[in-house]
C-alpha positions as CSV (number, residue, x, y, z in Angstrom):
1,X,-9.4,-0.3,-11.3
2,X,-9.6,-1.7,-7.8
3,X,-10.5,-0.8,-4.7
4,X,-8.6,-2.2,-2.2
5,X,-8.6,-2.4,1.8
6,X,-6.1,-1.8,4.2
7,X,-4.8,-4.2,7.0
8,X,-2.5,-2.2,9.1
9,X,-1.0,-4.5,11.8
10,X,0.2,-3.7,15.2
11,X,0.2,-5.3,18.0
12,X,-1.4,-8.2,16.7
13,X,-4.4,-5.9,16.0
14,X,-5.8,-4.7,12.9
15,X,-5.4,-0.5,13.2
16,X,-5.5,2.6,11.4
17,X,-3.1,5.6,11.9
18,X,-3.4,9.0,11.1
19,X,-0.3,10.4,9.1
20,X,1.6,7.3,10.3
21,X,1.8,8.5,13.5
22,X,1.6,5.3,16.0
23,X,-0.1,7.1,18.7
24,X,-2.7,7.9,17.0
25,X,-3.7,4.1,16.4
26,X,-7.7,3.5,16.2
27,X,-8.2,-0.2,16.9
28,X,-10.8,-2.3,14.9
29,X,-10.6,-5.8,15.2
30,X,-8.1,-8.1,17.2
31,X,-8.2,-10.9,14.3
32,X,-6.7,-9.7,10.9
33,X,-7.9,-12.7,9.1
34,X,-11.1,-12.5,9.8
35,X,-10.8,-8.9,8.7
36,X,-9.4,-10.2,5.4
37,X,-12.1,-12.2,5.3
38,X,-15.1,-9.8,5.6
39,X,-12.8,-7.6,2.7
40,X,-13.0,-10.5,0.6
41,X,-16.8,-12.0,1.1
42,X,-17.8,-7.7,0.3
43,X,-16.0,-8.2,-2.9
44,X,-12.0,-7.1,-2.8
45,X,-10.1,-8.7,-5.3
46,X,-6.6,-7.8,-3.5
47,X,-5.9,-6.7,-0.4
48,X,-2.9,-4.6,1.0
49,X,-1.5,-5.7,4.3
50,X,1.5,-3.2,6.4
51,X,3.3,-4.8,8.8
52,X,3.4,-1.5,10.9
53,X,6.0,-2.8,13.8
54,X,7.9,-4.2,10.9
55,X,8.2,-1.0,9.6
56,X,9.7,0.3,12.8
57,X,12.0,-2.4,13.8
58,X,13.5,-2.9,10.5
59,X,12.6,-6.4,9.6
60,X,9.5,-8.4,9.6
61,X,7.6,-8.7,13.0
62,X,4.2,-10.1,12.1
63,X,4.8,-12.6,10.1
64,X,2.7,-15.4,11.8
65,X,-0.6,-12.7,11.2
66,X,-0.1,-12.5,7.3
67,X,0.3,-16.3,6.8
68,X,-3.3,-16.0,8.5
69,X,-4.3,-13.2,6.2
70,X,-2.8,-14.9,2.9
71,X,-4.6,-18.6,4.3
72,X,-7.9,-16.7,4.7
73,X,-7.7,-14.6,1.3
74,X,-7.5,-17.9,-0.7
75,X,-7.1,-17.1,-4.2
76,X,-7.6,-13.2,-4.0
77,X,-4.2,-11.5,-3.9
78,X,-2.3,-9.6,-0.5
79,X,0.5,-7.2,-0.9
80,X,2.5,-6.5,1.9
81,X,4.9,-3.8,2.9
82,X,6.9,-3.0,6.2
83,X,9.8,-4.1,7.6
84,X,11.3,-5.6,4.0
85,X,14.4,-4.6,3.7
86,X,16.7,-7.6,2.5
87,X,16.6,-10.0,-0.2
88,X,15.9,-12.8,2.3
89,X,13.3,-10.6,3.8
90,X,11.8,-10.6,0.1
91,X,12.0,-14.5,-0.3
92,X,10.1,-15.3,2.8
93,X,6.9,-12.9,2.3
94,X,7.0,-14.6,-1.3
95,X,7.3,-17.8,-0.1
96,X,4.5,-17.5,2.9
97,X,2.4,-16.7,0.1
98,X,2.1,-13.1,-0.9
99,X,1.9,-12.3,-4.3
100,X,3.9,-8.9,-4.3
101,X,6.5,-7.7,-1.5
102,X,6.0,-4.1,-1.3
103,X,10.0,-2.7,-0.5
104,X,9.8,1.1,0.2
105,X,12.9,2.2,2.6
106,X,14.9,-0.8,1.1
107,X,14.3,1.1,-2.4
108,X,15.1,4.4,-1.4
109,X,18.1,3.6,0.7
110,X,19.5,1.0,-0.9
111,X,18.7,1.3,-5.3
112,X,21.0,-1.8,-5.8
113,X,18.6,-4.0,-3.6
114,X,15.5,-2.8,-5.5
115,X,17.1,-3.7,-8.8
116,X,18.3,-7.2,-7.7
117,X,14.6,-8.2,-6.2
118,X,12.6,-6.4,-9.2
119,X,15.4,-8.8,-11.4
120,X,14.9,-12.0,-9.1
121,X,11.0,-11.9,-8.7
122,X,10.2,-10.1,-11.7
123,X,6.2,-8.7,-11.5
124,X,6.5,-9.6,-7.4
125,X,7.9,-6.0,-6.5
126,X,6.4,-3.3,-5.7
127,X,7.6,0.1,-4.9
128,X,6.5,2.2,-2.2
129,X,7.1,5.9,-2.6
130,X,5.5,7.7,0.7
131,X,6.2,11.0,-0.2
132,X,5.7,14.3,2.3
133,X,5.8,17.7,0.4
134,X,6.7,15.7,-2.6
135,X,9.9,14.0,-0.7
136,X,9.9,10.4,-0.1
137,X,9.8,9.4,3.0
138,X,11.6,6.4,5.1
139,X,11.5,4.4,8.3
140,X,7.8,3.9,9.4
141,X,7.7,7.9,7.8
142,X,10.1,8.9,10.8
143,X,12.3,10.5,8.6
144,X,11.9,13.1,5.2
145,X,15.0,12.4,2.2
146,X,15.5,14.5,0.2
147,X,14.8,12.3,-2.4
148,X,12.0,13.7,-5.2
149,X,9.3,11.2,-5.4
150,X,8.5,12.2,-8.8
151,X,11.7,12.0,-9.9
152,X,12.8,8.3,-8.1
153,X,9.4,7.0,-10.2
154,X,11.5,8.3,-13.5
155,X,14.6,6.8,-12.6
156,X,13.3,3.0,-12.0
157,X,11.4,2.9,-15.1
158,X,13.6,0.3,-16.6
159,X,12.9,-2.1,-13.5
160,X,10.2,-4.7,-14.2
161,X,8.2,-3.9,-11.1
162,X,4.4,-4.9,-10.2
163,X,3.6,-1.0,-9.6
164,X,3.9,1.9,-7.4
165,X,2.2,2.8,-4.4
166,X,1.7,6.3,-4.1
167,X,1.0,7.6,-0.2
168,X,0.5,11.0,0.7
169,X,1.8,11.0,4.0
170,X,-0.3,14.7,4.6
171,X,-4.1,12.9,4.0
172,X,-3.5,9.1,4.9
173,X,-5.6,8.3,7.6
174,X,-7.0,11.8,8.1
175,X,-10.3,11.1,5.4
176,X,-9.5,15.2,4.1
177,X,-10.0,13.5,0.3
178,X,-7.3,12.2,-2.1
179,X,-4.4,14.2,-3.4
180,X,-5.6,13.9,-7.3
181,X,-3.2,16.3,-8.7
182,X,-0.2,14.4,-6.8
183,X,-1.7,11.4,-8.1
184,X,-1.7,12.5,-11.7
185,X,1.8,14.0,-11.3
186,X,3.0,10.4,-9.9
187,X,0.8,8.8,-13.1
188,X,2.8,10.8,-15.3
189,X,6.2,10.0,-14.3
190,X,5.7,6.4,-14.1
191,X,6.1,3.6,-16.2
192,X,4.4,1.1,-14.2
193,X,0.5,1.0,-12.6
194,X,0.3,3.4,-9.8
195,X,-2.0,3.0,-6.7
196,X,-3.2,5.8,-5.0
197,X,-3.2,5.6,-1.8
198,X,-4.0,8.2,1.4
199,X,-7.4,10.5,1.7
200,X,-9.7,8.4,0.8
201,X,-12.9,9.6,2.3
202,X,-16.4,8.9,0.2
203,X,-17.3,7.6,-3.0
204,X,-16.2,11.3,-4.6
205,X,-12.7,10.6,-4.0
206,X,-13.1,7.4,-6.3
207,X,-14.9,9.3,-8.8
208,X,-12.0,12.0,-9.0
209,X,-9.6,9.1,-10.0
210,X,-11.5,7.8,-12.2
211,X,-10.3,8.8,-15.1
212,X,-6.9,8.3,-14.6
213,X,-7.8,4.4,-14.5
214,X,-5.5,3.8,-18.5
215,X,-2.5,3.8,-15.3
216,X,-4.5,3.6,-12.1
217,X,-4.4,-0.1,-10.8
218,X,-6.6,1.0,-7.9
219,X,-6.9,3.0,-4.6
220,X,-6.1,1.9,-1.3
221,X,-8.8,2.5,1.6
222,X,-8.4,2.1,5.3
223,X,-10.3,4.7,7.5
224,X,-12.9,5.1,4.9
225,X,-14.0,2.0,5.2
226,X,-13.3,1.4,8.6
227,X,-15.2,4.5,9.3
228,X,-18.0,3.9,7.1
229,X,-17.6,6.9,4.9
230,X,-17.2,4.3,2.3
231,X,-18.9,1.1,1.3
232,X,-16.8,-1.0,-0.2
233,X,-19.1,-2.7,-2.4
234,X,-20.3,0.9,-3.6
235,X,-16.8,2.0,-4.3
236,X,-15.5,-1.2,-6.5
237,X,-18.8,-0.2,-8.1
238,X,-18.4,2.9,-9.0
239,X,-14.8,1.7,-10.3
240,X,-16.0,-1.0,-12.2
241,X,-18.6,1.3,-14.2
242,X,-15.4,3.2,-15.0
């Protein structure tokens, strides 16, 4: 299992947000890479990136920023979501150099478009269900679907995705703990490696997924370690003696 760290981009800044809320935006560094960087040299073998004004324009906006991010990571993966919401959008983060495009409106909006990129970069997708009250949410999280996050894990099973990111909307960025009952419901209905993601506060919350690590590829942390609630070489750790 890993633990791995948030880069939240807006602005050209490197930020947290509480509940996705872009008001709410705590600033901690003006340089991503060197972010990425201090991630790595603590011992992250992957590292998440969002492209946050991506997410709320629709396409890619920060593109020049993760080429950065993948330069400085080197040989240690970076994930990105936000923003990807066409094919092409998919073939550029790929071909900048991120090993797994993370498509999470895209999936729920448009089902055909998440089969043809899982078919076309097989291992290279990942999906993102952001779920409020167990409904997926879309559009930066501006807007609730009715869609059942539980149930849209079921229904791509036969796609030959990288994994699923699992966000609760409720506890991301609010360091309250993780959602582990949500987390096991969302292991259960997948066929894939889920990442928990959202909560994260302490070294507890990694302990309480634990267990689950035969389908937990990891958690995600941003605040937490931002914050200092959580050392990252601690957590990865604790994980490791899992």
């Amino acid at each position: 299992m890993l633990l791995i760290p948030a880069i939240d981009l807006k602005d050209g800044q490197c930020v947290q947000l509480k509940q996705g809320a872009l008001d709410s935006a705590s600033i901690y560094s003006d340089d991503p890479a060197a972010m990425a960087r201090r991630w790595i040299d603590a011992g992250a073998r992957r590292i998440h990136v969002v492209d946050l004004d991506g997410a709320f324009a629709g396409e890619p906006v920060n593109g020049s920023l993760v080429a950065a991010i993948v330069d400085a990571a080197g040989d240690v993966p970076v994930q990105l979501g936000g923003g990807i919401r066409t094919l092409d959008a998919v073939r550029a983060c790929l071909d900048m150099g991120v090993e797994q495009a993370i498509l999470g409106t895209a999936a729920i909006e448009n089902r055909e478009l998440l089969a043809e990129a899982a078919s076309t970069f097989a291992n290279r997708i990942i999906l993102g269900i952001d779920a409020r009250d167990g409904r997926a949410a879309t559009r930066g999280w501006d807007a609730t679907t009715g869609v059942d996050a539980y149930e849209l894990a079921r229904e791509v099973a036969g796609l030959p995705l990288h994994a699923i990111v699992f966000t609760d909307i409720a506890r991301d960025g609010m360091l309250t703990g993780v959602n582990v009952p949500a987390t096991g419901r969302m292991l259960a209905a997948a066929a894939v490696p889920v990442v928990a993601s959202g909560g994260v506060r302490s070294l507890d919350d990694l302990a309480a997924l634990a267990p689950m690590k035969d389908g937990l590829l990891g958690a995600i942390s941003g605040s937490a370690l931002y914050e200092g609630t959580l050392d990252f070489a601690a957590g990865q750790a604790l994980l490791d003696d899992a």
